[in-house]
mmJSON file of the N, C-alpha and C atoms, coordinates in Angstrom:
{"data_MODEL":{"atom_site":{
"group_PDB":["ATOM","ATOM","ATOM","ATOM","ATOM","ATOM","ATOM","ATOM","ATOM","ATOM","ATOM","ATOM","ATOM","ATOM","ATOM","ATOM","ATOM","ATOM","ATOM","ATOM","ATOM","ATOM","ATOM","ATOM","ATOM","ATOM","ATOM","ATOM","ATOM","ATOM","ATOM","ATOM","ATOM","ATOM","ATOM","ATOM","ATOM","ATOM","ATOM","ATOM","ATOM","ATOM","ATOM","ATOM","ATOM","ATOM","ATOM","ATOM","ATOM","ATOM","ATOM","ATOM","ATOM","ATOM","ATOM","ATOM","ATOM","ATOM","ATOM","ATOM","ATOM","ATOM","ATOM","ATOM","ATOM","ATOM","ATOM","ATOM","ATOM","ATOM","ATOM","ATOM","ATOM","ATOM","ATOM","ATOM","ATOM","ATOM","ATOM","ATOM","ATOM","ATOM","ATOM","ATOM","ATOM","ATOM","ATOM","ATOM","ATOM","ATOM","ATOM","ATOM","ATOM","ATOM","ATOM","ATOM","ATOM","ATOM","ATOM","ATOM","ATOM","ATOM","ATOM","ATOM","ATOM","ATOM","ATOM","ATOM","ATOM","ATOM","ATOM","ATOM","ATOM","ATOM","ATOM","ATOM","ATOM","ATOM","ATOM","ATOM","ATOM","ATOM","ATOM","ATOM","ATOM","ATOM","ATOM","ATOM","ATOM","ATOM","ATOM","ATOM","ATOM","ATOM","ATOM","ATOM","ATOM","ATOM","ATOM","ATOM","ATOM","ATOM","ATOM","ATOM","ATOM","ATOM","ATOM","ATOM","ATOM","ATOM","ATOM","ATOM","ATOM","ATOM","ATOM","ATOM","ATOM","ATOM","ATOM","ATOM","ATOM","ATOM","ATOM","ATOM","ATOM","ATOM","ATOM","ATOM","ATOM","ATOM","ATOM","ATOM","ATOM","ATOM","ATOM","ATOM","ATOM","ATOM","ATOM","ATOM","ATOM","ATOM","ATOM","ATOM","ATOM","ATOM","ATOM","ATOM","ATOM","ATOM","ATOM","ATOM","ATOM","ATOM","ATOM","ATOM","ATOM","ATOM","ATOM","ATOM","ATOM","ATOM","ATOM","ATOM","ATOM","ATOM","ATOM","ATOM","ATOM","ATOM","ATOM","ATOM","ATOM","ATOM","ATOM","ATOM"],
"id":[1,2,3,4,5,6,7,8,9,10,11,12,13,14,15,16,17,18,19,20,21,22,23,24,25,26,27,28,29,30,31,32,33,34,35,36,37,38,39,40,41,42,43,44,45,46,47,48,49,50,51,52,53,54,55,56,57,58,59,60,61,62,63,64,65,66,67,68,69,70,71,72,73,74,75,76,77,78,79,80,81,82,83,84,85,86,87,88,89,90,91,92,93,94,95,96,97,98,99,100,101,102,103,104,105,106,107,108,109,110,111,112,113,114,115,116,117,118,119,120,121,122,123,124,125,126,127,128,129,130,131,132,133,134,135,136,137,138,139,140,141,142,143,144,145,146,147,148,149,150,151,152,153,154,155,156,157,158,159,160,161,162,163,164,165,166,167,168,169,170,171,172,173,174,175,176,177,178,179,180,181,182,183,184,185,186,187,188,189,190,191,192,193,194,195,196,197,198,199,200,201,202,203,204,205,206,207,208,209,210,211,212,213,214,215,216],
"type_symbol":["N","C","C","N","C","C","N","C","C","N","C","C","N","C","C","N","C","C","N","C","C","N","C","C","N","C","C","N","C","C","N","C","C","N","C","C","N","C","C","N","C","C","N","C","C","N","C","C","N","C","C","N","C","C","N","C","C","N","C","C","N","C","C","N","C","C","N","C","C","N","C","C","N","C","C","N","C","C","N","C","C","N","C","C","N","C","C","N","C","C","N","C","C","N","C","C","N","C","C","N","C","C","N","C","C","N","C","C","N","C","C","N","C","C","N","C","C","N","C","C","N","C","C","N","C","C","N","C","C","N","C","C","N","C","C","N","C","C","N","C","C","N","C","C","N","C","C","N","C","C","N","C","C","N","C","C","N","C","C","N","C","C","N","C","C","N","C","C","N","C","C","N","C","C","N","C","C","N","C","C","N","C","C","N","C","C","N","C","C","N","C","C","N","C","C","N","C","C","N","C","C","N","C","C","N","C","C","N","C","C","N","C","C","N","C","C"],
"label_atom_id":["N","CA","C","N","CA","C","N","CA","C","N","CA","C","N","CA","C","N","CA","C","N","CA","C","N","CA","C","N","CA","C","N","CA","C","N","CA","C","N","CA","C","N","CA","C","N","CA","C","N","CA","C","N","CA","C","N","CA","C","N","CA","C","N","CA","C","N","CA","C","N","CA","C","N","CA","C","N","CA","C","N","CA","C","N","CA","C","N","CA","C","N","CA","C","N","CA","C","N","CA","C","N","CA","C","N","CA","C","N","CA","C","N","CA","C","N","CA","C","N","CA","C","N","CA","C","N","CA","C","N","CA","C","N","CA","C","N","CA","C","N","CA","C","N","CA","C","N","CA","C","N","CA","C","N","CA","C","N","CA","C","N","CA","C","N","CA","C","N","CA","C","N","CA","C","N","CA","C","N","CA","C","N","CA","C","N","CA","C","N","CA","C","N","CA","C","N","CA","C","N","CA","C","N","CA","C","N","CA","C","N","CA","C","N","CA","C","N","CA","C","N","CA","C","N","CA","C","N","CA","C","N","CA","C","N","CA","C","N","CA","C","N","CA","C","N","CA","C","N","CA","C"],
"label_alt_id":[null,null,null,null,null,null,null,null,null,null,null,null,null,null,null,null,null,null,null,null,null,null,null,null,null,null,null,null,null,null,null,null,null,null,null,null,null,null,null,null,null,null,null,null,null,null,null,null,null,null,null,null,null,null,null,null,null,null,null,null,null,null,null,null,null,null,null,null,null,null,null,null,null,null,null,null,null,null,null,null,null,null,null,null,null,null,null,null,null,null,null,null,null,null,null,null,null,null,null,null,null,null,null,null,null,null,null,null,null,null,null,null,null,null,null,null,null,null,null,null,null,null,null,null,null,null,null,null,null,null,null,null,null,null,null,null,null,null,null,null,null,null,null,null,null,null,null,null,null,null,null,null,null,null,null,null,null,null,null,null,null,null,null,null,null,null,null,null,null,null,null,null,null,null,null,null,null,null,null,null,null,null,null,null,null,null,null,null,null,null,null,null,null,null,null,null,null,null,null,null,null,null,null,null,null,null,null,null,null,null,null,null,null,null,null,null],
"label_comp_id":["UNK","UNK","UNK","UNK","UNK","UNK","UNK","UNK","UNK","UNK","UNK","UNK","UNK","UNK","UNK","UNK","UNK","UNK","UNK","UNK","UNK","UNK","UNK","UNK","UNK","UNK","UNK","UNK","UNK","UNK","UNK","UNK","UNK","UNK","UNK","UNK","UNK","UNK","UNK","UNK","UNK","UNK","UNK","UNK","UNK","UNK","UNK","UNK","UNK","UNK","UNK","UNK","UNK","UNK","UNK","UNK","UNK","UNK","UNK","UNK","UNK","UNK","UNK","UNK","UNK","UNK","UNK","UNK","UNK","UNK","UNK","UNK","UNK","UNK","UNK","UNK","UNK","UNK","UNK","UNK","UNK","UNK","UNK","UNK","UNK","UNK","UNK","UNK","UNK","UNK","UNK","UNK","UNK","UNK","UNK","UNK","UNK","UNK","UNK","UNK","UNK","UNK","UNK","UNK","UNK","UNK","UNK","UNK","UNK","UNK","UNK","UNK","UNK","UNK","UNK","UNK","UNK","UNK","UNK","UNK","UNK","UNK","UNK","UNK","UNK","UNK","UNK","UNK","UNK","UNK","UNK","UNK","UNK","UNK","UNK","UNK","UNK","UNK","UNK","UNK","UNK","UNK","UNK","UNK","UNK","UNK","UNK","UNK","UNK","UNK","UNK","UNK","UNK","UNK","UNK","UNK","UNK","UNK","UNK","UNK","UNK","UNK","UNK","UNK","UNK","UNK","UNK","UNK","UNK","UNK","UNK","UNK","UNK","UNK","UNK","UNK","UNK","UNK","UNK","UNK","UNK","UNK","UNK","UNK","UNK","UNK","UNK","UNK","UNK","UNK","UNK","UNK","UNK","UNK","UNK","UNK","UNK","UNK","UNK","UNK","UNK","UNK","UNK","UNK","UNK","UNK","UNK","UNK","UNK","UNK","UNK","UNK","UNK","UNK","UNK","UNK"],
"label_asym_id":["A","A","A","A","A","A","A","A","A","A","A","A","A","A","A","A","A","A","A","A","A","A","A","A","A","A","A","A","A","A","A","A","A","A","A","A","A","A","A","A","A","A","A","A","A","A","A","A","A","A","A","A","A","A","A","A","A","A","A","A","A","A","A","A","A","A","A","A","A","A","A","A","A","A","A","A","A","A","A","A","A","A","A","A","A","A","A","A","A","A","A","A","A","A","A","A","A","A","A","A","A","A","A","A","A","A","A","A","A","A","A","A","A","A","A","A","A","A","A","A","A","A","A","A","A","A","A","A","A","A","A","A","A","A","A","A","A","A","A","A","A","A","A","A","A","A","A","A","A","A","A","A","A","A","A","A","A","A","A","A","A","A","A","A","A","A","A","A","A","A","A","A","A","A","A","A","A","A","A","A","A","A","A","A","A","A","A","A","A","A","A","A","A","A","A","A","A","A","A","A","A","A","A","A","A","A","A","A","A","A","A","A","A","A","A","A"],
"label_entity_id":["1","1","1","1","1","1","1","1","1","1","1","1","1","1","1","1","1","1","1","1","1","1","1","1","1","1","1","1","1","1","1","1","1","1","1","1","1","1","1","1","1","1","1","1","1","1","1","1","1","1","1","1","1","1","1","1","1","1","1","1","1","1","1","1","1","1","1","1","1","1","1","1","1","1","1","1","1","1","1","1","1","1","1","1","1","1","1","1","1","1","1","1","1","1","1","1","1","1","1","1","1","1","1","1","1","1","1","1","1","1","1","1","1","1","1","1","1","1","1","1","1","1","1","1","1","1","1","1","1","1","1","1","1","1","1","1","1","1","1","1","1","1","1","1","1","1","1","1","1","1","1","1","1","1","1","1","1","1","1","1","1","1","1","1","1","1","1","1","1","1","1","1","1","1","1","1","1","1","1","1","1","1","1","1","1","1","1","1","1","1","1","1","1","1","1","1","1","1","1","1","1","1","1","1","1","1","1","1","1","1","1","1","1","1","1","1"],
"label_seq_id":[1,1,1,2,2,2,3,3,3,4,4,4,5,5,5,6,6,6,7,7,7,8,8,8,9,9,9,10,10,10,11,11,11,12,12,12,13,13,13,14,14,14,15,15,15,16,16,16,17,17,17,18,18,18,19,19,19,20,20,20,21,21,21,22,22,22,23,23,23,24,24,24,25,25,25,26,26,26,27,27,27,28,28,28,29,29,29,30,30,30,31,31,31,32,32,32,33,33,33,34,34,34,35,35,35,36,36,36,37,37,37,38,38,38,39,39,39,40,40,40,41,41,41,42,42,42,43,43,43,44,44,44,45,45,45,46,46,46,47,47,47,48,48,48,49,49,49,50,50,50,51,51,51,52,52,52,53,53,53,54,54,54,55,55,55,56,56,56,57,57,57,58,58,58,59,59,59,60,60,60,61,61,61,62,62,62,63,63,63,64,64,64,65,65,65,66,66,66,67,67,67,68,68,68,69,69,69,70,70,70,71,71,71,72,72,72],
"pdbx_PDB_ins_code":[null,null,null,null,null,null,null,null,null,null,null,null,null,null,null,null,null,null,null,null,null,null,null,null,null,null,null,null,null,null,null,null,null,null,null,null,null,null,null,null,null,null,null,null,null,null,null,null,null,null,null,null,null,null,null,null,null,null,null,null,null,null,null,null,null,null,null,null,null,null,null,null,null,null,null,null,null,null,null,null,null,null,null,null,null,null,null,null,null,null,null,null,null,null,null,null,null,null,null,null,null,null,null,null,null,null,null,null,null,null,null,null,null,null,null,null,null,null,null,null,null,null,null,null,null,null,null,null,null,null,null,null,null,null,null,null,null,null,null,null,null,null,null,null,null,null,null,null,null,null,null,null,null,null,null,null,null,null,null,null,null,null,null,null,null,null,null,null,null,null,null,null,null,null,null,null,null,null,null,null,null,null,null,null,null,null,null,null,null,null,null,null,null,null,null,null,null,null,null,null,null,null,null,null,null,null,null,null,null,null,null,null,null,null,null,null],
"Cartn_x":[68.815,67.587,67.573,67.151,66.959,65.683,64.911,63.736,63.884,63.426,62.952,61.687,61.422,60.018,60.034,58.596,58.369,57.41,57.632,56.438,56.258,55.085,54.521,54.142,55.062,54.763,54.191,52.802,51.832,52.321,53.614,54.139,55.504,56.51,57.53,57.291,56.791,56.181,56.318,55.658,55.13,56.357,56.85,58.445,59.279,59.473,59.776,59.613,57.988,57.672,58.265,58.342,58.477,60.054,60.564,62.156,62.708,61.869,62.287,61.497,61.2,60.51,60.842,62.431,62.839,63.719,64.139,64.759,63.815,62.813,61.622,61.203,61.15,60.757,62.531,63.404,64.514,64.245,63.77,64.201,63.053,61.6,60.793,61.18,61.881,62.006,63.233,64.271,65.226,64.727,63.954,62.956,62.513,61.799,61.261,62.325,63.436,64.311,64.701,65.309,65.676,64.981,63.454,62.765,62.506,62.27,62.707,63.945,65.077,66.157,66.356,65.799,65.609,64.888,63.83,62.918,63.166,64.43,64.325,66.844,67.084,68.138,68.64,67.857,68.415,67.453,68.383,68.284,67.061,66.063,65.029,64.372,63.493,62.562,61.594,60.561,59.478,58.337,58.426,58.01,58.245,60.165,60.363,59.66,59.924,59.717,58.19,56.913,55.736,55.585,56.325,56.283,56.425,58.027,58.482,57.901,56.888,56.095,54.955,54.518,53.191,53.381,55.088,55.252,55.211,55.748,56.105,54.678,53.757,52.314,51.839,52.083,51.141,51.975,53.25,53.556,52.991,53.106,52.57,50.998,50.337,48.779,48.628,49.844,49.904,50.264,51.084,51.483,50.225,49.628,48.915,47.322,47.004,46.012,46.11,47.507,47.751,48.225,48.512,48.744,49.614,50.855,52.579,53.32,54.136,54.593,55.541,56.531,58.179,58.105,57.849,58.662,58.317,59.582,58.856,59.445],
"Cartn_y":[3.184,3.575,2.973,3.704,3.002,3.264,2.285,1.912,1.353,2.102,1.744,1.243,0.198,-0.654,-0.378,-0.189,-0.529,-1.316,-2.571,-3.379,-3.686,-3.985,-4.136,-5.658,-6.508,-7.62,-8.077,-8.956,-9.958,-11.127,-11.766,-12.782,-12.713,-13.866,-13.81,-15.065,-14.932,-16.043,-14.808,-13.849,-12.614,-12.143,-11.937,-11.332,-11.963,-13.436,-14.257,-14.297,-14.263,-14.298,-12.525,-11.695,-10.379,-10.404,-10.743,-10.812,-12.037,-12.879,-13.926,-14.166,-13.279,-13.115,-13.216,-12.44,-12.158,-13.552,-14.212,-15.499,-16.736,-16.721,-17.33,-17.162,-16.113,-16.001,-16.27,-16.12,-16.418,-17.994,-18.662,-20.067,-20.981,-19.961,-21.109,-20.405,-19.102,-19.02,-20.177,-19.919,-21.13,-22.588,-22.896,-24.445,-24.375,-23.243,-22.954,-22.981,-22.702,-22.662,-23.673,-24.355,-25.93,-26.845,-26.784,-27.609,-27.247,-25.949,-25.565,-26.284,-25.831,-25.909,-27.933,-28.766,-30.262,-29.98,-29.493,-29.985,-29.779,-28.622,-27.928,-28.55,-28.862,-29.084,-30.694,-31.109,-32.247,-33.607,-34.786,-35.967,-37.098,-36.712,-37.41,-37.905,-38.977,-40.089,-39.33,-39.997,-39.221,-39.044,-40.178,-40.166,-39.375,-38.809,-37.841,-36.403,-36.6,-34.796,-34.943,-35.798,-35.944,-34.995,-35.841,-35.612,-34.194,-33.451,-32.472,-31.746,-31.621,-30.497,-30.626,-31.6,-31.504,-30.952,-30.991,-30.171,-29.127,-28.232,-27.024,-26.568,-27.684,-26.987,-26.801,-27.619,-27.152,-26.209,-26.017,-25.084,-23.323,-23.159,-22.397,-21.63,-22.9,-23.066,-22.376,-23.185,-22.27,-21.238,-20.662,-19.249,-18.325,-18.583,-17.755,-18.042,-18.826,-19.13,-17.962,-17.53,-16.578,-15.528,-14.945,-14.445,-13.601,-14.689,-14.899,-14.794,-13.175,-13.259,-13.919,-14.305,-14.347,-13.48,-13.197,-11.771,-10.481,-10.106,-8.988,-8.09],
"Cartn_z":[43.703,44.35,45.747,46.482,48.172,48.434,49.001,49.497,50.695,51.958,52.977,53.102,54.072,54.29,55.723,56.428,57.479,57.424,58.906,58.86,60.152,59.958,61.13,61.537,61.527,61.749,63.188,63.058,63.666,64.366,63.742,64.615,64.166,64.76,63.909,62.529,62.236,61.043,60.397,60.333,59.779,59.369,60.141,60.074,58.937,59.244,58.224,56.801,56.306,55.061,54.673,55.186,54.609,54.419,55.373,55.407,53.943,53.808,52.896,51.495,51.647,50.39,48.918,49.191,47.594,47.317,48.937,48.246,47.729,48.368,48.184,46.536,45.741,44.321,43.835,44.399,43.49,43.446,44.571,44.877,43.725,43.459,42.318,41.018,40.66,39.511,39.485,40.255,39.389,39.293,40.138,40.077,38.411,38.144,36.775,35.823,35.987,35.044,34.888,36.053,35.906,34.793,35.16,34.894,32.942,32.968,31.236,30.368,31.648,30.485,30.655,31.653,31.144,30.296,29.968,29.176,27.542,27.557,26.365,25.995,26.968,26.266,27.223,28.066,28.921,27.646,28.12,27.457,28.179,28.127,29.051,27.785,28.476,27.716,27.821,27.197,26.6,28.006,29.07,30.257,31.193,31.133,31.873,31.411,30.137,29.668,29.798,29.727,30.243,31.777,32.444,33.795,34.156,33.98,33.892,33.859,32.355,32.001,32.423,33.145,34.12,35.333,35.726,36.886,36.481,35.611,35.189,35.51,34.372,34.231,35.943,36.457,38.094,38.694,38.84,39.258,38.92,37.308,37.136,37.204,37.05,38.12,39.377,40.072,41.397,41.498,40.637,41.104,40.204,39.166,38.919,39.287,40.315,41.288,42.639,42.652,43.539,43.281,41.572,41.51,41.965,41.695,41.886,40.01,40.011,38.68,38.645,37.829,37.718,37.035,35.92,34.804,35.82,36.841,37.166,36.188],
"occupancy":[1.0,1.0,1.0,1.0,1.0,1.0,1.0,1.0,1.0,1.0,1.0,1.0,1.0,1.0,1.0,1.0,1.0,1.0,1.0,1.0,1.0,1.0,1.0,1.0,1.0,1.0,1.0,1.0,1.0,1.0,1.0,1.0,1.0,1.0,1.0,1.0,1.0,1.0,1.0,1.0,1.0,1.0,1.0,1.0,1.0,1.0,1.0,1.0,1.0,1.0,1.0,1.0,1.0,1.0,1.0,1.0,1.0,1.0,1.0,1.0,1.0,1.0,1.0,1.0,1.0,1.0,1.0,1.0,1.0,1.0,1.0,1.0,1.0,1.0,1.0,1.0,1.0,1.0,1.0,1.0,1.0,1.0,1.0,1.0,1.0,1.0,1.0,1.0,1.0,1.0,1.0,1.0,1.0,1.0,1.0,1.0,1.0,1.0,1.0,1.0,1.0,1.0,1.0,1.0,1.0,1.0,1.0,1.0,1.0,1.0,1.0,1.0,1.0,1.0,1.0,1.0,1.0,1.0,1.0,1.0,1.0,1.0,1.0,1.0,1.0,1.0,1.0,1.0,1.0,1.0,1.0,1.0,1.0,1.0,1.0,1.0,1.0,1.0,1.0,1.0,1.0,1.0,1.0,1.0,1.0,1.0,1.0,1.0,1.0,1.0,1.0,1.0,1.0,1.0,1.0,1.0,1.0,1.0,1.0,1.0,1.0,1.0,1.0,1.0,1.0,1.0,1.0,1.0,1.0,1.0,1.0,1.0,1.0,1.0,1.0,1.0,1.0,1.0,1.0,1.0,1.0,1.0,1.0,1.0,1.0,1.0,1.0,1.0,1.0,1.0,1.0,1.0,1.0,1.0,1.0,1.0,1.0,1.0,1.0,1.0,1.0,1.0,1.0,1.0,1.0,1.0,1.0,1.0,1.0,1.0,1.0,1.0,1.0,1.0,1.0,1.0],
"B_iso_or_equiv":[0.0,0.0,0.0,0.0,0.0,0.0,0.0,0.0,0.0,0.0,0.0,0.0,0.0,0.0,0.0,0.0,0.0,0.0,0.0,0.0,0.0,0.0,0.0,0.0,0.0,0.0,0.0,0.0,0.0,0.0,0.0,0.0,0.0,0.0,0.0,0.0,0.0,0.0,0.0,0.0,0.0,0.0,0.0,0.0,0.0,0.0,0.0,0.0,0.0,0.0,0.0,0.0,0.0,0.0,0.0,0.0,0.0,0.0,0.0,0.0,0.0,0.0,0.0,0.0,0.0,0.0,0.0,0.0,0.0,0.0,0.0,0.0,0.0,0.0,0.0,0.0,0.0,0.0,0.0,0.0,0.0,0.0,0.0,0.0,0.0,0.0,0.0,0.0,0.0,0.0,0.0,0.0,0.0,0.0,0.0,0.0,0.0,0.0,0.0,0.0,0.0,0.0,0.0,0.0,0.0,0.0,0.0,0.0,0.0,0.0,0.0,0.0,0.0,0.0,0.0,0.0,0.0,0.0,0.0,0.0,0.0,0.0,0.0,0.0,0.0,0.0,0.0,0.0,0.0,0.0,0.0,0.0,0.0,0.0,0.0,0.0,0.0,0.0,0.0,0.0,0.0,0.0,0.0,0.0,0.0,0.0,0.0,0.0,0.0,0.0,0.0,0.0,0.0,0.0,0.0,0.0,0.0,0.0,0.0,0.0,0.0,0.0,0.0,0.0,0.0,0.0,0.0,0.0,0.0,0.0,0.0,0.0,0.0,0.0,0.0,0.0,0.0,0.0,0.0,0.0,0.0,0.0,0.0,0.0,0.0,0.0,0.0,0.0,0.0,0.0,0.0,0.0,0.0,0.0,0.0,0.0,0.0,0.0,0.0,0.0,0.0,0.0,0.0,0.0,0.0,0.0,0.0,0.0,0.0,0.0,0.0,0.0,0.0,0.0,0.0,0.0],
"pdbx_formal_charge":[null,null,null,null,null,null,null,null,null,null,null,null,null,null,null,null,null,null,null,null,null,null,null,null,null,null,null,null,null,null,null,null,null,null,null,null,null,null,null,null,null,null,null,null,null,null,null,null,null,null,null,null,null,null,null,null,null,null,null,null,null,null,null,null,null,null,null,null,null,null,null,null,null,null,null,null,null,null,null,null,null,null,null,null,null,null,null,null,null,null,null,null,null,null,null,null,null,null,null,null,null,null,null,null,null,null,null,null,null,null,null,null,null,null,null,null,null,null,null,null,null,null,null,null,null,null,null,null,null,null,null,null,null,null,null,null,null,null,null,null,null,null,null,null,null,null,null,null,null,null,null,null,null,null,null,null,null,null,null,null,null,null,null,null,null,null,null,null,null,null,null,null,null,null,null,null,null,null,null,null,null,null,null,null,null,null,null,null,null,null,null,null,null,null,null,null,null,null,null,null,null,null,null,null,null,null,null,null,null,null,null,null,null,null,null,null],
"auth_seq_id":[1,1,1,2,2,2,3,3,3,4,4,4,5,5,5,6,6,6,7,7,7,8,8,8,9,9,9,10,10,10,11,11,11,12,12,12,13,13,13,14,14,14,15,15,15,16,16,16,17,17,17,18,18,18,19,19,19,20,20,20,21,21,21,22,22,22,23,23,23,24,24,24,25,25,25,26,26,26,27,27,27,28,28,28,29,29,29,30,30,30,31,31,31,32,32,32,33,33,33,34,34,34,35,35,35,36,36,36,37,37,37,38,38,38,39,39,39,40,40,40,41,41,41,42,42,42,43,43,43,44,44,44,45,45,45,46,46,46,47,47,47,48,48,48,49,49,49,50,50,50,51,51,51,52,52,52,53,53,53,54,54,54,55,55,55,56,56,56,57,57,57,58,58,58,59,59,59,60,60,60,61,61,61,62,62,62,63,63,63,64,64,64,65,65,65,66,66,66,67,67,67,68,68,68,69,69,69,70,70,70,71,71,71,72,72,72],
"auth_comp_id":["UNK","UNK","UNK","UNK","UNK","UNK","UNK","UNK","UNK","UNK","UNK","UNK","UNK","UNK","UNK","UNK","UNK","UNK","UNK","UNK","UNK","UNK","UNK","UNK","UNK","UNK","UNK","UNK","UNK","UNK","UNK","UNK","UNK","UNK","UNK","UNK","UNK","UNK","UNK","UNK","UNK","UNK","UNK","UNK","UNK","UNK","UNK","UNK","UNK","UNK","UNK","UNK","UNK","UNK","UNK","UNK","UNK","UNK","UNK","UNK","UNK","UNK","UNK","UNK","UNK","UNK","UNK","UNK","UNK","UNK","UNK","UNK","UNK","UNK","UNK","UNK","UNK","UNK","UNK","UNK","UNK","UNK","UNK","UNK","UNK","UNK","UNK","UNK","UNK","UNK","UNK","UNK","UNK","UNK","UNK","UNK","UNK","UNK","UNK","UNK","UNK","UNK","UNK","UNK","UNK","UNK","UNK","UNK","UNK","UNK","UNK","UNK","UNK","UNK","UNK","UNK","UNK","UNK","UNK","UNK","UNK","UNK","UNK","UNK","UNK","UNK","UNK","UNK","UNK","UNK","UNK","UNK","UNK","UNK","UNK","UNK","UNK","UNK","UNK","UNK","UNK","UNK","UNK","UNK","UNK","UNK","UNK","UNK","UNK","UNK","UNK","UNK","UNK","UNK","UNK","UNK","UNK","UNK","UNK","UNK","UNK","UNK","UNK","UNK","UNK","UNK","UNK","UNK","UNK","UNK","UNK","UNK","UNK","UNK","UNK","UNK","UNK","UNK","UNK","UNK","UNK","UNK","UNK","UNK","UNK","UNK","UNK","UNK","UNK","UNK","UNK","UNK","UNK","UNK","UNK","UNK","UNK","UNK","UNK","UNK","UNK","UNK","UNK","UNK","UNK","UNK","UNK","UNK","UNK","UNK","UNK","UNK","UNK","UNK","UNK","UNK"],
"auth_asym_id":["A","A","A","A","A","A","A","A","A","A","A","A","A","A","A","A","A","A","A","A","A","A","A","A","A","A","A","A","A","A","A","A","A","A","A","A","A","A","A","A","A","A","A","A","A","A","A","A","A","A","A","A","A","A","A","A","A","A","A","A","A","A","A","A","A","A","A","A","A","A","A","A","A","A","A","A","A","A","A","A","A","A","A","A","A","A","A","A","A","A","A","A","A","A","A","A","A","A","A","A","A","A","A","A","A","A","A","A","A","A","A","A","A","A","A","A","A","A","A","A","A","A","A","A","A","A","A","A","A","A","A","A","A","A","A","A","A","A","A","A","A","A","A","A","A","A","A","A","A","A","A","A","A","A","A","A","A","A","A","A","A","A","A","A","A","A","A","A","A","A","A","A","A","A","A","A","A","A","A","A","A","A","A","A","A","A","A","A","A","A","A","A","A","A","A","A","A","A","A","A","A","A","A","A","A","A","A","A","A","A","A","A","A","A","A","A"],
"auth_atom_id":["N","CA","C","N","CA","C","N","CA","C","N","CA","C","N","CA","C","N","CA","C","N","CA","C","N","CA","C","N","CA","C","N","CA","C","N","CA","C","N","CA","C","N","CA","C","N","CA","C","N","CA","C","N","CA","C","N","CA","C","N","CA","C","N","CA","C","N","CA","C","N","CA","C","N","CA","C","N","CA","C","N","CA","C","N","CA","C","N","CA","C","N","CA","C","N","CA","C","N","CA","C","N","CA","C","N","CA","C","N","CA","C","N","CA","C","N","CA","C","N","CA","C","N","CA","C","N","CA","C","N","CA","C","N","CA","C","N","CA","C","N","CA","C","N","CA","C","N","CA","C","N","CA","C","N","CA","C","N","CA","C","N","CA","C","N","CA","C","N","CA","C","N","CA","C","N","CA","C","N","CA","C","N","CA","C","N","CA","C","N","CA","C","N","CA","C","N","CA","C","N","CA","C","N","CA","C","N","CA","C","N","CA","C","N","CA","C","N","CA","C","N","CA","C","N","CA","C","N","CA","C","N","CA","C","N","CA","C","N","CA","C","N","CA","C","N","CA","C","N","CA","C"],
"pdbx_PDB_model_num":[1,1,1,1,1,1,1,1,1,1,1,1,1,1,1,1,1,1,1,1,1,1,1,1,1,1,1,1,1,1,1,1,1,1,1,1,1,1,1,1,1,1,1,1,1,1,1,1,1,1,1,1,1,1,1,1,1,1,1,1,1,1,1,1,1,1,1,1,1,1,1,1,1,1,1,1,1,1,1,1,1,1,1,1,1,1,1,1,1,1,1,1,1,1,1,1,1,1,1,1,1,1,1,1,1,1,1,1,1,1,1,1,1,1,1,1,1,1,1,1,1,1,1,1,1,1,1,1,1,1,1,1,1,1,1,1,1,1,1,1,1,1,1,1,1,1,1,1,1,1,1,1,1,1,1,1,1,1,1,1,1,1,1,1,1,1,1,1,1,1,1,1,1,1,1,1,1,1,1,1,1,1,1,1,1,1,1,1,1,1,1,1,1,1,1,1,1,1,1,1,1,1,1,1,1,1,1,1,1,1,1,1,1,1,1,1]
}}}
């Protein structure tokens, strides 16, 4: 399938987030994955896997505060 975009970018900031976008969701799903597969096959104390999954938990806060998927 080919999909052309036009945009009309406001600054080059603008430009930026549209241009970087898809590495930008590759870059927190694998953060998300990381942080799963410690939690679910890495050797951490009970403090780390605490921690971990309080990050996991705010991360996911944030993305669905903005209503940011990963499962696309």
């Amino acid at each position: 399938m080919k999909v052309i975009f036009t945009v009309e970018a406001g600054s080059e900031y603008d430009l930026r987030v549209y241009t970087q976008a898809s590495a930008m969701w590759s870059t927190i799903w694998d953060f998300d994955q990381y942080l799963r597969g410690q939690m679910k096959h890495g050797t951490l104390t009970d403090a780390e896997y605490n921690a971990y999954e309080k990050i996991r938990e705010k991360l996911h806060e944030l993305l669905n505060e903005n209503d940011v998927k990963l499962d696309l």
